[in-house]
Predicted model as a PDB file, atoms N, CA, C, CB and O in Angstrom, pLDDT in the B-factor column:
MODEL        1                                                                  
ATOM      1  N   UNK A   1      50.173 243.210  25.682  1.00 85.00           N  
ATOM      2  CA  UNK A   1      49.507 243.634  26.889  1.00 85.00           C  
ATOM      3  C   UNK A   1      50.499 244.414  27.754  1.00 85.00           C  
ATOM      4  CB  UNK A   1      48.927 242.420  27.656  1.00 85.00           C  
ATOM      5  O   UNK A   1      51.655 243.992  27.769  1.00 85.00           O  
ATOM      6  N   UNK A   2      50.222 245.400  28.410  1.00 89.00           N  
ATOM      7  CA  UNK A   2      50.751 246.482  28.773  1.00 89.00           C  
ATOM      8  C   UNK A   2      50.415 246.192  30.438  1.00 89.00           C  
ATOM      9  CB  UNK A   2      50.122 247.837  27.956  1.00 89.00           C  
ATOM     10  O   UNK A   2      49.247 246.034  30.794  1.00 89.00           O  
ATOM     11  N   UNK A   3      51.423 246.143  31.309  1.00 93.00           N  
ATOM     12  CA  UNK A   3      50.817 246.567  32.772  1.00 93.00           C  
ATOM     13  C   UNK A   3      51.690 247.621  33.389  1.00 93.00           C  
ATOM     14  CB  UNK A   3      50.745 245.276  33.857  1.00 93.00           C  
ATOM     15  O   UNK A   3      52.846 248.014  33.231  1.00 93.00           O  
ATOM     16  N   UNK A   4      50.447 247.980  34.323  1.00 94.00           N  
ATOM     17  CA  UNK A   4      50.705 249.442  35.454  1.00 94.00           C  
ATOM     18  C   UNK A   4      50.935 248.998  36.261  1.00 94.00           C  
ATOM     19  CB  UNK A   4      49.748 250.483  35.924  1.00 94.00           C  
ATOM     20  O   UNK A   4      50.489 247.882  36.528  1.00 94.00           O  
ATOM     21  N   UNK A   5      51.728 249.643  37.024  1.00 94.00           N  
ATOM     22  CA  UNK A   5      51.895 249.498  38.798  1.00 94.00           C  
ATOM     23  C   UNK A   5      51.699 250.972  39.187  1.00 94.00           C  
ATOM     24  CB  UNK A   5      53.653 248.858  39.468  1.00 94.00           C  
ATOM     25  O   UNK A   5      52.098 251.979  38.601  1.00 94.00           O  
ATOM     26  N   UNK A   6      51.015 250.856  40.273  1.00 94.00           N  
ATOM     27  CA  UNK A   6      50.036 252.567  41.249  1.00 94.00           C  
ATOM     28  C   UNK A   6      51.054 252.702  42.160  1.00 94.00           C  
ATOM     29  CB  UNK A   6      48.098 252.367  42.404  1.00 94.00           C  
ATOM     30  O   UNK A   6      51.657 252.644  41.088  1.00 94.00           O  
ATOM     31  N   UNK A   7      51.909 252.828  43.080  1.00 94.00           N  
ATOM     32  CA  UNK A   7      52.604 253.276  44.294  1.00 94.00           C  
ATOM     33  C   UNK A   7      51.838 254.258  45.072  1.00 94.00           C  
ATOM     34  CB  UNK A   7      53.903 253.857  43.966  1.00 94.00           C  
ATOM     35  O   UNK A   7      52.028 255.371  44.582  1.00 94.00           O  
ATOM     36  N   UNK A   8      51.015 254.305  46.129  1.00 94.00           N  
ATOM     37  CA  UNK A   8      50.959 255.164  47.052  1.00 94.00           C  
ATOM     38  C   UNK A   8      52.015 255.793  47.958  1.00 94.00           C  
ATOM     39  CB  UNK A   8      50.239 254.715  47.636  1.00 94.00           C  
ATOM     40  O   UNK A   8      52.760 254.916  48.397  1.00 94.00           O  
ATOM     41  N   UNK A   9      52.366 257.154  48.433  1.00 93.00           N  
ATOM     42  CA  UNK A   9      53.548 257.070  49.260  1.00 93.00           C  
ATOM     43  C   UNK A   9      52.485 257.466  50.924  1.00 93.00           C  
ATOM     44  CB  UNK A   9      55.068 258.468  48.608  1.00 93.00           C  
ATOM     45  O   UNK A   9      51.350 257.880  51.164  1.00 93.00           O  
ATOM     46  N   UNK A  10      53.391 257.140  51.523  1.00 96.00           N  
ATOM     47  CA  UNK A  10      52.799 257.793  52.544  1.00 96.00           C  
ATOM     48  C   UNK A  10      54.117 258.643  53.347  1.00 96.00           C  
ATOM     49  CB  UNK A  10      51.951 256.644  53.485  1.00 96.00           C  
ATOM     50  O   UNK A  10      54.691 258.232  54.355  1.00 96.00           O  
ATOM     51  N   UNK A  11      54.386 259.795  52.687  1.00 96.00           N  
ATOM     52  CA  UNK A  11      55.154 260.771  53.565  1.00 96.00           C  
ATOM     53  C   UNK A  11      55.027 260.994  54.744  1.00 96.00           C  
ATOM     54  CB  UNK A  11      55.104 261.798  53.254  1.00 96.00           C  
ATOM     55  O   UNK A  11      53.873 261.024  55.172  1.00 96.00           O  
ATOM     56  N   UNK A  12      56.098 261.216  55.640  1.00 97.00           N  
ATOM     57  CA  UNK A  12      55.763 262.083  57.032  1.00 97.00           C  
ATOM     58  C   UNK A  12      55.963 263.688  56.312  1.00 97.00           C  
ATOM     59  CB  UNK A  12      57.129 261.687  58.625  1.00 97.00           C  
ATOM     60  O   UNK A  12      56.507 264.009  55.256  1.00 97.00           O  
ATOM     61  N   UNK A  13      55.308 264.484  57.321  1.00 96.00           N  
ATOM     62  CA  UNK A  13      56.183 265.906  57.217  1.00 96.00           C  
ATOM     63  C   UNK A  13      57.441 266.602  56.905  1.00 96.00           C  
ATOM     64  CB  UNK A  13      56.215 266.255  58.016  1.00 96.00           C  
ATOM     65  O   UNK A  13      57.649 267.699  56.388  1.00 96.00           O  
ATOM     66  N   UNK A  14      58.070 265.870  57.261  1.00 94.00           N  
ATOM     67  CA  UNK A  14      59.771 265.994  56.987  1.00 94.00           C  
ATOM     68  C   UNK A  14      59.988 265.802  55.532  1.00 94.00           C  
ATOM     69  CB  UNK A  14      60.756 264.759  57.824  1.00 94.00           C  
ATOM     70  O   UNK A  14      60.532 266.634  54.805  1.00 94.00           O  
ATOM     71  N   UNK A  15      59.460 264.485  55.102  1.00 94.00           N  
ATOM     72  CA  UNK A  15      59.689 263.667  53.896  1.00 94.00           C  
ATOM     73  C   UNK A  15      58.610 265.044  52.913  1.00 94.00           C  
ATOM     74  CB  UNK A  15      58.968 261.569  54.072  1.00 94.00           C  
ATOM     75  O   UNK A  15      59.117 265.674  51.985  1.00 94.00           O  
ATOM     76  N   UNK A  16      57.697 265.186  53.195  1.00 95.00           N  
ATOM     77  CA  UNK A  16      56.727 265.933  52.311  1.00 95.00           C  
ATOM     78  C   UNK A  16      57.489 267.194  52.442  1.00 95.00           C  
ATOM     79  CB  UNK A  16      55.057 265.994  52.782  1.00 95.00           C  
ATOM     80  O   UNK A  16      57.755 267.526  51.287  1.00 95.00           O  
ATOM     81  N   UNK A  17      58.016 268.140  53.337  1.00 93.00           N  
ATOM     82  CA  UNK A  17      58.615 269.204  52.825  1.00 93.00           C  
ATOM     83  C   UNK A  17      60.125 269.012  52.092  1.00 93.00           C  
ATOM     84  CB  UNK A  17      58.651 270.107  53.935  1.00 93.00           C  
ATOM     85  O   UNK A  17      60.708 269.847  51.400  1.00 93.00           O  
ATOM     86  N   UNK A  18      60.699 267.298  52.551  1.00 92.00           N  
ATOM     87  CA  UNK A  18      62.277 267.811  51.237  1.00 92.00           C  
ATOM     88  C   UNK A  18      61.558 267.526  50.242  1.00 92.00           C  
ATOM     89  CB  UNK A  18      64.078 266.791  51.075  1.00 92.00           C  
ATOM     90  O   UNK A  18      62.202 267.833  49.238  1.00 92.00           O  
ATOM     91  N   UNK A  19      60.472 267.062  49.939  1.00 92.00           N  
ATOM     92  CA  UNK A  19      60.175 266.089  48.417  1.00 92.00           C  
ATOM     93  C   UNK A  19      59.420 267.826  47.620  1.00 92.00           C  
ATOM     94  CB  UNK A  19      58.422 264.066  48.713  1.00 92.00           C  
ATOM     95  O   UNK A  19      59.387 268.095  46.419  1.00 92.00           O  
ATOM     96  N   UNK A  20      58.968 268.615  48.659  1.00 93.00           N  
ATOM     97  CA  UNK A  20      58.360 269.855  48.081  1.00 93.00           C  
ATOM     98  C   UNK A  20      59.502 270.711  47.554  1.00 93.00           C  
ATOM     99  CB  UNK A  20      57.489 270.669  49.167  1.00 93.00           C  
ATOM    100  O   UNK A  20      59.585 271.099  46.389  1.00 93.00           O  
ATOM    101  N   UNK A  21      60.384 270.971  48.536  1.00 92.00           N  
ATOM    102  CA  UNK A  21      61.636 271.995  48.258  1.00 92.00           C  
ATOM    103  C   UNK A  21      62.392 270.920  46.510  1.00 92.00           C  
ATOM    104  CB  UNK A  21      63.156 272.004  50.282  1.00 92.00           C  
ATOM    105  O   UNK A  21      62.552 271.453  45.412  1.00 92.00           O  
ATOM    106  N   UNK A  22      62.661 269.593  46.797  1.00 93.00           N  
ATOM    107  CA  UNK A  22      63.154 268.903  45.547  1.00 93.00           C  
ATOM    108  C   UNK A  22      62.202 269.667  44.429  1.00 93.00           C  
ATOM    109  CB  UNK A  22      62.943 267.084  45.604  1.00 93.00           C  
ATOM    110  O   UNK A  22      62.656 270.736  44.018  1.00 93.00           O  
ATOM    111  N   UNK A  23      61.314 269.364  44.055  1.00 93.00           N  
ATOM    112  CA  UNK A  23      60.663 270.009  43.391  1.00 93.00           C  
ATOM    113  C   UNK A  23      60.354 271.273  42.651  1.00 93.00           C  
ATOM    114  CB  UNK A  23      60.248 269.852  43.778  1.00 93.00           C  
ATOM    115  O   UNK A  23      60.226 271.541  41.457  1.00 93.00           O  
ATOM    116  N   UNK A  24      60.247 272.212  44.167  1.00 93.00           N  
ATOM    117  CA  UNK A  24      60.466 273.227  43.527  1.00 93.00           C  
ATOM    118  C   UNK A  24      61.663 273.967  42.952  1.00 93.00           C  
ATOM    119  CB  UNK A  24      60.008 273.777  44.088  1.00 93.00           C  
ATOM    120  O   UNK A  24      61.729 274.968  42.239  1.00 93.00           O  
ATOM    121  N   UNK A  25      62.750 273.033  43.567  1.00 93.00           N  
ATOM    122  CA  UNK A  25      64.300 273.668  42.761  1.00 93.00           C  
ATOM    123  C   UNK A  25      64.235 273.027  41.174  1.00 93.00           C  
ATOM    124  CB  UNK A  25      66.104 272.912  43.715  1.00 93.00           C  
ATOM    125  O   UNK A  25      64.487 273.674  40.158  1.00 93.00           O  
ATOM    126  N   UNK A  26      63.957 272.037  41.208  1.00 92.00           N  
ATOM    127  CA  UNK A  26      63.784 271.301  40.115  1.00 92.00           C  
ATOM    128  C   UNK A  26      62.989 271.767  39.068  1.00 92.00           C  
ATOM    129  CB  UNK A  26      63.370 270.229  40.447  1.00 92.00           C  
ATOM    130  O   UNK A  26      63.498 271.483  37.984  1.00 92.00           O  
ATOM    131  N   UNK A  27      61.614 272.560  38.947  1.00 95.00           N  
ATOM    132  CA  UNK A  27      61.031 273.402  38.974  1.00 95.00           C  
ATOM    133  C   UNK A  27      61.913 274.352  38.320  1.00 95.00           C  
ATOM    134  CB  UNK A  27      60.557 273.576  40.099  1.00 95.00           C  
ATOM    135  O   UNK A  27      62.255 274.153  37.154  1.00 95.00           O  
ATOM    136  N   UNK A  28      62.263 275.242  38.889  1.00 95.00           N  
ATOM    137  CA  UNK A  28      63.153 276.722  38.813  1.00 95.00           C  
ATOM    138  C   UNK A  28      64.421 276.656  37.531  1.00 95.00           C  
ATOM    139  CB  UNK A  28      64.082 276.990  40.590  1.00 95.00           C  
ATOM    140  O   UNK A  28      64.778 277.344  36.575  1.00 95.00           O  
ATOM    141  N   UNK A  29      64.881 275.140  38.326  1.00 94.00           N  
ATOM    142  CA  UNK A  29      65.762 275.018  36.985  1.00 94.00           C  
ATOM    143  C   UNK A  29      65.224 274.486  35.993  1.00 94.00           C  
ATOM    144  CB  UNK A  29      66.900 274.307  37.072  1.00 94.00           C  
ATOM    145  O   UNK A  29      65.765 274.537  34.888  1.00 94.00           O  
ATOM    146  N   UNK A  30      64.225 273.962  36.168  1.00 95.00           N  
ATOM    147  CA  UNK A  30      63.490 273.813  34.461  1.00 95.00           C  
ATOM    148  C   UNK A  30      63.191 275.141  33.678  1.00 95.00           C  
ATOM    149  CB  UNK A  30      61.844 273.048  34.509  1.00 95.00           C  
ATOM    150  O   UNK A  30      63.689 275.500  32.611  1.00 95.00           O  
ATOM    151  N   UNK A  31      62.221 275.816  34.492  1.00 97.00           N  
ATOM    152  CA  UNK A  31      62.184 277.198  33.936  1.00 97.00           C  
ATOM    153  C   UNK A  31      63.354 277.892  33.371  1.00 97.00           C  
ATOM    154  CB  UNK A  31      61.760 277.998  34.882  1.00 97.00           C  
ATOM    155  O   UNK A  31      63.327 278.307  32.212  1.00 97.00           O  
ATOM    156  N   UNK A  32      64.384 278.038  34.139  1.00 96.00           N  
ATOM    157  CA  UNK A  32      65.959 278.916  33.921  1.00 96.00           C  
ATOM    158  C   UNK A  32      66.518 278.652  32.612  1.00 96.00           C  
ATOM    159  CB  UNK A  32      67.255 278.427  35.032  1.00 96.00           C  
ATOM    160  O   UNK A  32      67.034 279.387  31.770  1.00 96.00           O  
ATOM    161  N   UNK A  33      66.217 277.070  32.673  1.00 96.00           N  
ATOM    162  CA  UNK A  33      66.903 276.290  31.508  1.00 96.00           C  
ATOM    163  C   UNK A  33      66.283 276.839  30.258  1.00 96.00           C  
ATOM    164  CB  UNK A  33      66.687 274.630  31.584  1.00 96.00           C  
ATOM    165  O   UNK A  33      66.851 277.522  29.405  1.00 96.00           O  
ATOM    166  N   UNK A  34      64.826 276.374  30.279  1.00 96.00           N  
ATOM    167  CA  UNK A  34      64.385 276.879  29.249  1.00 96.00           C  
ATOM    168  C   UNK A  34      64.297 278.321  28.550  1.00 96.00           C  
ATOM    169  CB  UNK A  34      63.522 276.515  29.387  1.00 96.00           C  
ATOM    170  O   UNK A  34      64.414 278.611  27.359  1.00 96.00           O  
ATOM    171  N   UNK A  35      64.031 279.210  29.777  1.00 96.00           N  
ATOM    172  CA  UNK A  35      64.312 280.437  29.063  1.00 96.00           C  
ATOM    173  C   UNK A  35      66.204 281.007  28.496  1.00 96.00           C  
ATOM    174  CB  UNK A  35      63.617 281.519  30.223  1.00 96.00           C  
ATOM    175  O   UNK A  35      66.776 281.726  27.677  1.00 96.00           O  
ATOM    176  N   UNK A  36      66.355 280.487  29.123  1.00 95.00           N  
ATOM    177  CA  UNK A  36      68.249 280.186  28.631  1.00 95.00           C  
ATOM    178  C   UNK A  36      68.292 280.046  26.899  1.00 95.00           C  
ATOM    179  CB  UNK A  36      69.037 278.190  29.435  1.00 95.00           C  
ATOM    180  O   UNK A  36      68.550 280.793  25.954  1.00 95.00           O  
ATOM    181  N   UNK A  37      67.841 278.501  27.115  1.00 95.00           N  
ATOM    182  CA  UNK A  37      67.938 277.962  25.596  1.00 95.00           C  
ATOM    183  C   UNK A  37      66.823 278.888  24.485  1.00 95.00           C  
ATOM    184  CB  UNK A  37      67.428 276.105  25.631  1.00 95.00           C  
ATOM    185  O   UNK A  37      67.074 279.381  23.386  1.00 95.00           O  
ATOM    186  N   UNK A  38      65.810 278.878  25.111  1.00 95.00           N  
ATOM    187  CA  UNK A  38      64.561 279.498  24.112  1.00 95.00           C  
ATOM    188  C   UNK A  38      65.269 281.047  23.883  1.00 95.00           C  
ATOM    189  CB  UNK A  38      62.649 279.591  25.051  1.00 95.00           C  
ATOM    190  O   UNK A  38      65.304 281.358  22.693  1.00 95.00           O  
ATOM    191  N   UNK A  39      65.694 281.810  24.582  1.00 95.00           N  
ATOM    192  CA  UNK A  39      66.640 283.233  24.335  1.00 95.00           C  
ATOM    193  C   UNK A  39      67.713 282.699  23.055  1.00 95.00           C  
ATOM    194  CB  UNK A  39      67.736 283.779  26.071  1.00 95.00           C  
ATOM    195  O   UNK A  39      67.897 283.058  21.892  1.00 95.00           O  
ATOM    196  N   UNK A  40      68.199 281.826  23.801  1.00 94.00           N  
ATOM    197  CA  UNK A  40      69.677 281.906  22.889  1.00 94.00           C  
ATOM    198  C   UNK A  40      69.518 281.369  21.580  1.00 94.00           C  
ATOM    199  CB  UNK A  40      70.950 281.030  23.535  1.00 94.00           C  
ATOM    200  O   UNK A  40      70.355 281.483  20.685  1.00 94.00           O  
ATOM    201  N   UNK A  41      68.130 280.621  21.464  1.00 94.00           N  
ATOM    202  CA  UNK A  41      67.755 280.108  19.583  1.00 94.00           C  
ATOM    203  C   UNK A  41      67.194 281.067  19.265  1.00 94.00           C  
ATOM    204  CB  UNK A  41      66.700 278.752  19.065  1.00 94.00           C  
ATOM    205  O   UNK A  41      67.272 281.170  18.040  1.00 94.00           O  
ATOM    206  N   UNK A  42      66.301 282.364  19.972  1.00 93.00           N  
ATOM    207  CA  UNK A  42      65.968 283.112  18.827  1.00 93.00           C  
ATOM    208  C   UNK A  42      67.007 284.436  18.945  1.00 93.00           C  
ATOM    209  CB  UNK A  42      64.282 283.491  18.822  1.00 93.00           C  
ATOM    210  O   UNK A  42      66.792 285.312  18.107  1.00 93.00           O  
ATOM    211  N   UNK A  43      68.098 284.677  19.884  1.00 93.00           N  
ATOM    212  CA  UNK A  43      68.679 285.551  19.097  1.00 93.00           C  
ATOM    213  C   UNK A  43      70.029 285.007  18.410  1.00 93.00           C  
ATOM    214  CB  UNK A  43      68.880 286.728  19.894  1.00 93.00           C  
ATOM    215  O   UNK A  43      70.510 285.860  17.664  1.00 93.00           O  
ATOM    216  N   UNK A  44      70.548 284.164  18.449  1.00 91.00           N  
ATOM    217  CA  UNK A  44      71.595 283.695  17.726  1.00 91.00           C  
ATOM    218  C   UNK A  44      71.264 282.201  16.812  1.00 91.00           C  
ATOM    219  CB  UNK A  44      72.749 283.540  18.812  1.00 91.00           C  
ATOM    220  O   UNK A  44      71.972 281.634  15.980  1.00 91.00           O  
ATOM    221  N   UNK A  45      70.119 281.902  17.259  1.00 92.00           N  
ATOM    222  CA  UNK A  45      70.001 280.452  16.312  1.00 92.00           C  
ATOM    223  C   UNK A  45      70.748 279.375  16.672  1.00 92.00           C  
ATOM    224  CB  UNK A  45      70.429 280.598  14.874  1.00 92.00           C  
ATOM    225  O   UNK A  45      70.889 278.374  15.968  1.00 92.00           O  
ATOM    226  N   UNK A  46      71.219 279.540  17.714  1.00 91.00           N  
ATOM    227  CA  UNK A  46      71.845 278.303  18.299  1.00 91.00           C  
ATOM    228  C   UNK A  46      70.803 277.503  19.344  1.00 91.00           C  
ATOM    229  CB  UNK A  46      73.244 278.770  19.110  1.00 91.00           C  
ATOM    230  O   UNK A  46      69.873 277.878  20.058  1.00 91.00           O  
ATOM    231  N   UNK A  47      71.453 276.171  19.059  1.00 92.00           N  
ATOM    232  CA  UNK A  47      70.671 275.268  20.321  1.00 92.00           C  
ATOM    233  C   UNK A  47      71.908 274.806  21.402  1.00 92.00           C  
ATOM    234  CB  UNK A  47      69.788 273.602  19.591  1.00 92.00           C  
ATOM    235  O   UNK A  47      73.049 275.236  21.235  1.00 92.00           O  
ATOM    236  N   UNK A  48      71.687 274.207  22.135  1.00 92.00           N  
ATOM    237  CA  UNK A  48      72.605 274.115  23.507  1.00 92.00           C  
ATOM    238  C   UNK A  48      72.500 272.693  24.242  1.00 92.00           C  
ATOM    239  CB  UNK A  48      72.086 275.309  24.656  1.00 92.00           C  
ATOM    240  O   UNK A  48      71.514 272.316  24.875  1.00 92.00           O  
ATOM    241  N   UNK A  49      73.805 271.898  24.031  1.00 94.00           N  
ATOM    242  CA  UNK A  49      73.985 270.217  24.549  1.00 94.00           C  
ATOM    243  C   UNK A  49      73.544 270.463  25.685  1.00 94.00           C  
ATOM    244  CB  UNK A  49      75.514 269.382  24.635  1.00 94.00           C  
ATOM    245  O   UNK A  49      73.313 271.542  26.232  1.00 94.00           O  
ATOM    246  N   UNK A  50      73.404 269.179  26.114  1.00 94.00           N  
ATOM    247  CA  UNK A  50      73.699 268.814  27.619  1.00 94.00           C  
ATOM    248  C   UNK A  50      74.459 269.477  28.298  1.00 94.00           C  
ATOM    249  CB  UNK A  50      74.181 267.700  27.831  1.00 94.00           C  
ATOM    250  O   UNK A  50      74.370 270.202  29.289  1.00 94.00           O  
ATOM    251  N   UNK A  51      75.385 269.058  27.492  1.00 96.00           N  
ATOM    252  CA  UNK A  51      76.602 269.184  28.621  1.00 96.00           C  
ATOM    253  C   UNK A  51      76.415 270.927  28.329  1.00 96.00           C  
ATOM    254  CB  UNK A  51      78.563 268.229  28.170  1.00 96.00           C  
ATOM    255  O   UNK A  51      75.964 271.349  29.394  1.00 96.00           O  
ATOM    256  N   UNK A  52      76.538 271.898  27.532  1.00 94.00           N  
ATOM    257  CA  UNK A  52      76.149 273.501  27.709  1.00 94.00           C  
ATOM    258  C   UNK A  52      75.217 273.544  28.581  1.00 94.00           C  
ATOM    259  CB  UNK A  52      75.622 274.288  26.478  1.00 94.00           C  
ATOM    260  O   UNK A  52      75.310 274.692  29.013  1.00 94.00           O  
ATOM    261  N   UNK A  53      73.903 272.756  29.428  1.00 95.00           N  
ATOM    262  CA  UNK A  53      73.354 273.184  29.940  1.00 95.00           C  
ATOM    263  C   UNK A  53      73.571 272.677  31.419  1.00 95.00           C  
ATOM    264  CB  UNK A  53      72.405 273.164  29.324  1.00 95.00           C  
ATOM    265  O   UNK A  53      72.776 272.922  32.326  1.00 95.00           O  
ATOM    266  N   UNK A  54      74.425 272.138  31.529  1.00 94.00           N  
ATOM    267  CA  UNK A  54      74.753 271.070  32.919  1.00 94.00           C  
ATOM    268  C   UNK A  54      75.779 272.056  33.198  1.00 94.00           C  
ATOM    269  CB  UNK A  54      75.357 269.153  32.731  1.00 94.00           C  
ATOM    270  O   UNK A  54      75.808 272.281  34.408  1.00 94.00           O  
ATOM    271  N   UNK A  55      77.036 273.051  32.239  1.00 95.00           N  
ATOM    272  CA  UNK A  55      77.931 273.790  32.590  1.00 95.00           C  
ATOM    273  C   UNK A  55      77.304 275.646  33.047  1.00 95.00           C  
ATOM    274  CB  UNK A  55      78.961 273.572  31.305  1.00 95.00           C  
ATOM    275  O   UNK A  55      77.780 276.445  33.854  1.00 95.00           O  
ATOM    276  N   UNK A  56      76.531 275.724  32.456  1.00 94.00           N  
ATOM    277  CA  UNK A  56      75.315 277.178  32.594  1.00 94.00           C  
ATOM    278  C   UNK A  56      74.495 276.832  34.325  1.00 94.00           C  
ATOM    279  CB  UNK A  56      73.573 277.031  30.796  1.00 94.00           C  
ATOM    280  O   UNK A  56      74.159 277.835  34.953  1.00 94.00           O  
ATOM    281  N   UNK A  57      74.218 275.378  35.002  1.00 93.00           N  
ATOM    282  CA  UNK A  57      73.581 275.487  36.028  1.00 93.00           C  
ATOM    283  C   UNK A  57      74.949 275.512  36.972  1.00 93.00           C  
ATOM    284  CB  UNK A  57      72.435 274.367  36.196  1.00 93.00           C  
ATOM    285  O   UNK A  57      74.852 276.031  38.084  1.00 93.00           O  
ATOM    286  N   UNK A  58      76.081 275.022  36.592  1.00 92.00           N  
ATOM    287  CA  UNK A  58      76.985 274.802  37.662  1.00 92.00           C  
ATOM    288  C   UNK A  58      77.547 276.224  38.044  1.00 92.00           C  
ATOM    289  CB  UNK A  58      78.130 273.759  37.243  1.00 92.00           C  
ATOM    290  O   UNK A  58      77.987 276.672  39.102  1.00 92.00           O  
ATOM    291  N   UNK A  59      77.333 276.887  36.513  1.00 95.00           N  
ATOM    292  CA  UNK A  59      78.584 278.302  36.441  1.00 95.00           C  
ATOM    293  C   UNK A  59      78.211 279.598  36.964  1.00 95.00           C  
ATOM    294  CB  UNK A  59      79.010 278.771  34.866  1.00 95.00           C  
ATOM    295  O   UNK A  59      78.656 280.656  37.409  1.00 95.00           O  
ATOM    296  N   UNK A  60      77.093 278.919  36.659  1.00 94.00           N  
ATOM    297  CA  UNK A  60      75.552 280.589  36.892  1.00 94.00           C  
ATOM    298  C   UNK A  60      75.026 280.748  38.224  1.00 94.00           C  
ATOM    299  CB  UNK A  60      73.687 280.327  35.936  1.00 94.00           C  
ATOM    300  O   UNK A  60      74.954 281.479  39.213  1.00 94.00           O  
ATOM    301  N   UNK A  61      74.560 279.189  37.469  1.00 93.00           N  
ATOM    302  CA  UNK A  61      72.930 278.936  38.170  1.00 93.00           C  
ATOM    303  C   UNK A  61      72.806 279.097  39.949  1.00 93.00           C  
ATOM    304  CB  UNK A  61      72.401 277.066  37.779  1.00 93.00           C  
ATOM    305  O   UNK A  61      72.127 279.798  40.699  1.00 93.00           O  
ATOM    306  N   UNK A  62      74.068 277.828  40.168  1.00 92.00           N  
ATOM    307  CA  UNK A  62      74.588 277.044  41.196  1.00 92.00           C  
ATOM    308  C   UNK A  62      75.409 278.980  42.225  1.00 92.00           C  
ATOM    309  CB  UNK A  62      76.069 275.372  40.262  1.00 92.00           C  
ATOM    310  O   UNK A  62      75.130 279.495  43.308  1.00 92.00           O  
ATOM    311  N   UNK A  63      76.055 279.241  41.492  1.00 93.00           N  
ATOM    312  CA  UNK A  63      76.529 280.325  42.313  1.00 93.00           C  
ATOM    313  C   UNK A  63      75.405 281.699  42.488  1.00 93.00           C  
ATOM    314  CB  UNK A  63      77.953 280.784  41.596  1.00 93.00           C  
ATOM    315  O   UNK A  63      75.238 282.334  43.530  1.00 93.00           O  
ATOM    316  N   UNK A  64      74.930 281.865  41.583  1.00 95.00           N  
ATOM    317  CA  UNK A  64      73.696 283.236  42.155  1.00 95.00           C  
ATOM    318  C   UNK A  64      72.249 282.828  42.995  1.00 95.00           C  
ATOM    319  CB  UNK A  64      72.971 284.114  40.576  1.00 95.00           C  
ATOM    320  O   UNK A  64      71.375 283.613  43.363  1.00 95.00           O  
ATOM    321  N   UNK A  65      72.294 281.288  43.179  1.00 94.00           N  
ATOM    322  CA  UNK A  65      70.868 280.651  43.832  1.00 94.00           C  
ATOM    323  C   UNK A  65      71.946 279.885  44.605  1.00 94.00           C  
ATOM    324  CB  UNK A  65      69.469 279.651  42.748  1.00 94.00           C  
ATOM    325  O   UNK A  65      72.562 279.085  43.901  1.00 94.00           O  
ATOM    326  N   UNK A  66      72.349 279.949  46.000  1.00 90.00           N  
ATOM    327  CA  UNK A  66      72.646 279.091  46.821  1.00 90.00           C  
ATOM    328  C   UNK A  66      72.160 277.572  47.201  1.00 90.00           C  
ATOM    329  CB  UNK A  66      72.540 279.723  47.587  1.00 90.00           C  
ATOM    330  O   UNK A  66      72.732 276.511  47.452  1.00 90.00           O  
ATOM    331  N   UNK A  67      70.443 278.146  47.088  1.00 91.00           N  
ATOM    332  CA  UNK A  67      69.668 277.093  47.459  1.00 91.00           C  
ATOM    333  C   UNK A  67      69.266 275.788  46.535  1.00 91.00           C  
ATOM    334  CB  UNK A  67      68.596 277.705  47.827  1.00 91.00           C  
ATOM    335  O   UNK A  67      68.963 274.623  46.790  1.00 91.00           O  
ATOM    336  N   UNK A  68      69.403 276.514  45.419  1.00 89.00           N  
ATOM    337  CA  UNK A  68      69.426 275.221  44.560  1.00 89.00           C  
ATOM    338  C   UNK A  68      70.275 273.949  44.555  1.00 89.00           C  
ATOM    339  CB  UNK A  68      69.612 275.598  43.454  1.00 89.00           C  
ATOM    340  O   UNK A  68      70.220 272.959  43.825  1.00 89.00           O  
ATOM    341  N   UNK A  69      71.035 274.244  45.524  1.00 86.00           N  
ATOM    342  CA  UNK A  69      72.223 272.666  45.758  1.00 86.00           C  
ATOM    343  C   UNK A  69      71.262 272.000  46.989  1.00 86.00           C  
ATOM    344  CB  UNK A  69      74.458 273.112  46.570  1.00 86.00           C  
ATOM    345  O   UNK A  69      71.799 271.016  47.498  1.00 86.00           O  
ATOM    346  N   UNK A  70      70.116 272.308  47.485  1.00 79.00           N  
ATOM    347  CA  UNK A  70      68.930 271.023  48.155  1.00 79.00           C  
ATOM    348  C   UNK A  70      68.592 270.441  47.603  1.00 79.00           C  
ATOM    349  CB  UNK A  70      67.799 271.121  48.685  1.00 79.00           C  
ATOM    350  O   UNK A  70      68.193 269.458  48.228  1.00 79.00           O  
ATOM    351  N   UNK A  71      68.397 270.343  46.267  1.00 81.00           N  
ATOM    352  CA  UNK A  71      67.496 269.316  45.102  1.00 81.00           C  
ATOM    353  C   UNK A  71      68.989 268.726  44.777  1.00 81.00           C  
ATOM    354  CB  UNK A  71      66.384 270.236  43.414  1.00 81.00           C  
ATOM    355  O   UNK A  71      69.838 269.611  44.882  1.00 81.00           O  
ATOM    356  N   UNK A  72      69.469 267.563  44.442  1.00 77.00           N  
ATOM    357  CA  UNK A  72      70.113 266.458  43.582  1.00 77.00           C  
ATOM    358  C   UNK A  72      69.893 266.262  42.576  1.00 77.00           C  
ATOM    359  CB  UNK A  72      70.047 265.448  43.854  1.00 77.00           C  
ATOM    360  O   UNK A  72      69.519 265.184  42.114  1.00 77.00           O  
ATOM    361  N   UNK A  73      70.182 267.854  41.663  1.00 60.00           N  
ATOM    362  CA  UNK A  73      70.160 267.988  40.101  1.00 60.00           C  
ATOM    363  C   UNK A  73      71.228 267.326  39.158  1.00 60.00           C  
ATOM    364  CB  UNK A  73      70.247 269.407  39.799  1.00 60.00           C  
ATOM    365  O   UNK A  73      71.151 267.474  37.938  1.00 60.00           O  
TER     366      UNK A  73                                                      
ENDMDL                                                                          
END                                                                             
């Protein structure tokens, strides 16, 4: 037997726009990531660790998007 637990939140405004901005950086670097990796397997056939993709958001990512250091990636 399997159980759920539901959480309602109840945000203020404040809380609902960092939890939006979290998101959407979070968001962005999902996208980035993926087109990163999905490029680099079909033109070289390589795939890419963790840690290659944790060093590509710090080296790249992190310096040409300022804003992406609001989300706690």
């Amino acid at each position: 037997m399997q159980k759920a637990y539901h959480y309602r939140l109840y945000p203020t405004d404040d809380e609902m726009q960092k939890m939006t901005r979290i998101i959407g950086c979070c968001r962005f670097v999902w996208n980035r990531l993926l087109d990163y990796s999905s490029k680099s397997y079909i033109r070289r056939g390589e795939s890419h660790s963790a840690f290659d993709l944790n060093n590509f958001i710090a080296h790249t990512l992190k310096p040409a998007y300022s804003w992406i250091t609001d989300a706690p990636l």
